[in-house]
N, C-alpha and C positions, 0 to 999 in steps of 0.2 A: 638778484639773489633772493629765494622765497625765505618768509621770512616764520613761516608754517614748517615744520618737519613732519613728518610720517608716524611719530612718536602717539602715542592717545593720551588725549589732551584728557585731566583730571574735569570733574564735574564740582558742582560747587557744592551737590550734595556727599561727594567722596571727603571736600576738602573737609569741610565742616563735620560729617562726623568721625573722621578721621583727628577731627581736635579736641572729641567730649561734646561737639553738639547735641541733643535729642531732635528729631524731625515730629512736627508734629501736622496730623493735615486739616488744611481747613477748606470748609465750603463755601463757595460765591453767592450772596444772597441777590437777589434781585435790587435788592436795595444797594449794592456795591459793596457790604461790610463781609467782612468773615468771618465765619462760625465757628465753632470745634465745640467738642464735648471734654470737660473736668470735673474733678470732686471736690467738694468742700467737706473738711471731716468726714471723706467716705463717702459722701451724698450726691451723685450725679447730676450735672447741669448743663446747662446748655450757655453760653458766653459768646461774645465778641468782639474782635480784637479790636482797640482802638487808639492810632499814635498818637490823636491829639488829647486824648486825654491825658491828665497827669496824675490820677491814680487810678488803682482798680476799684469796683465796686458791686455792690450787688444788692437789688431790691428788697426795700423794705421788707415787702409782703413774703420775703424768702427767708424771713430775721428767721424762724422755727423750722424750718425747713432742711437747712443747713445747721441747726444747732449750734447758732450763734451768738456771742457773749456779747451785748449791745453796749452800750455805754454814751454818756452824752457827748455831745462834740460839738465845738464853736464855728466847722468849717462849714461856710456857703460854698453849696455847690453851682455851677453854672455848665450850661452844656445850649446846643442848637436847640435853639425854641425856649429855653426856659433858663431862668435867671433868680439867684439868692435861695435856693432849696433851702430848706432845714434836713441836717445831716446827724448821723449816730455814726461812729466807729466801732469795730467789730477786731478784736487786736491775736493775734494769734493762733491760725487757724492753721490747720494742716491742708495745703493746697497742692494739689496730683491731675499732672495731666498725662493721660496712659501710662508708664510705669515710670514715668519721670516724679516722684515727688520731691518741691520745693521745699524748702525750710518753712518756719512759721511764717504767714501773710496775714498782712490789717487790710481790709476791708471799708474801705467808705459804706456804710446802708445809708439811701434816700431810694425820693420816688422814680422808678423808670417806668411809670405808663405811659409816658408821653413817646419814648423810645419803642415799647411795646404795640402804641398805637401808632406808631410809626409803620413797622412795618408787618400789624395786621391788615393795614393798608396797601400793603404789598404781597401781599396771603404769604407772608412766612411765618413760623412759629414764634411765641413769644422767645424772651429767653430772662437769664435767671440774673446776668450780670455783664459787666463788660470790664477786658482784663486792658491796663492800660499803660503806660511810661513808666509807673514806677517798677511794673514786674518786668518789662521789657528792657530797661535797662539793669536792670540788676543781675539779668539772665543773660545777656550780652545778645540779644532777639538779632536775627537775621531771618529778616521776611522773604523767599522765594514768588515773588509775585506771577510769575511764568507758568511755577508750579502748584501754587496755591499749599502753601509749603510756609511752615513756621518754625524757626530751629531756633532752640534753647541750650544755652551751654548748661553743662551739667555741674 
């Protein structure tokens, strides 16, 4: 007995935003990461997506750019290649990804050259930050890897 019917099987993109997901899409970098475009307080960036991190964050050198409230902060940051950053937080931003905006977002600022020279070694464009665990859980993130596909409940 098949175990299949004839019926049209739901997609994962109908289920999810059929529950309040947002889709958002993102690009395959050479490097393996994925990109998308956001705003910080209205200010357009370039970001990417990252699950093992476990906050979002975004380059010092973007503190003005973004029109962001800096403030001291005790946390070392640590990532591939580099180890015990000095870090600023950045608390209450207005953070929009296409007509999705989030609530207020904090912000880790430290150094991302090392990420930048990552993957201008790779000829892709810098970028401005990298969104991480804590937005992805908070958003209840469902990654389409197939699709290259980011859904965020709303």
């Amino acid at each position: 007995m098949p175990i299949f019917t004839k019926k049209k099987l739901a997609t994962l993109r109908t289920l999810l935003e059929a529950s309040g997901f947002y889709r958002i899409f993102l690009t395959k970098l050479a490097t393996g990461h994925y990109k998308f475009s956001a705003r910080i307080n209205g200010i357009d960036g370039s970001f990417i997506l990252d699950t093992g991190a476990s906050t979002s964050c975004v380059g010092l050198d973007r503190i003005l750019q973004f029109s962001l409230f800096n403030e001291a902060s005790e946390i070392k940051a640590a990532g591939a290649g580099a180890t015990n950053m000095e870090t600023q937080i950045a608390r209450n931003n207005l953070f929009e990804i296409g007509k999705l905006k989030l609530s207020t977002t904090d912000f880790v600022l430290f150094d991302l050259s090392h990420v930048n020279l990552a993957l201008s070694q790779a000829e892709e464009a810098p970028i401005d930050g990298i969104i991480g665990a804590d937005v992805l859980k908070k958003y209840r993130a469902v990654i389409d890897y197939g699709r290259n596909c980011l859904y965020l409940k709303r």
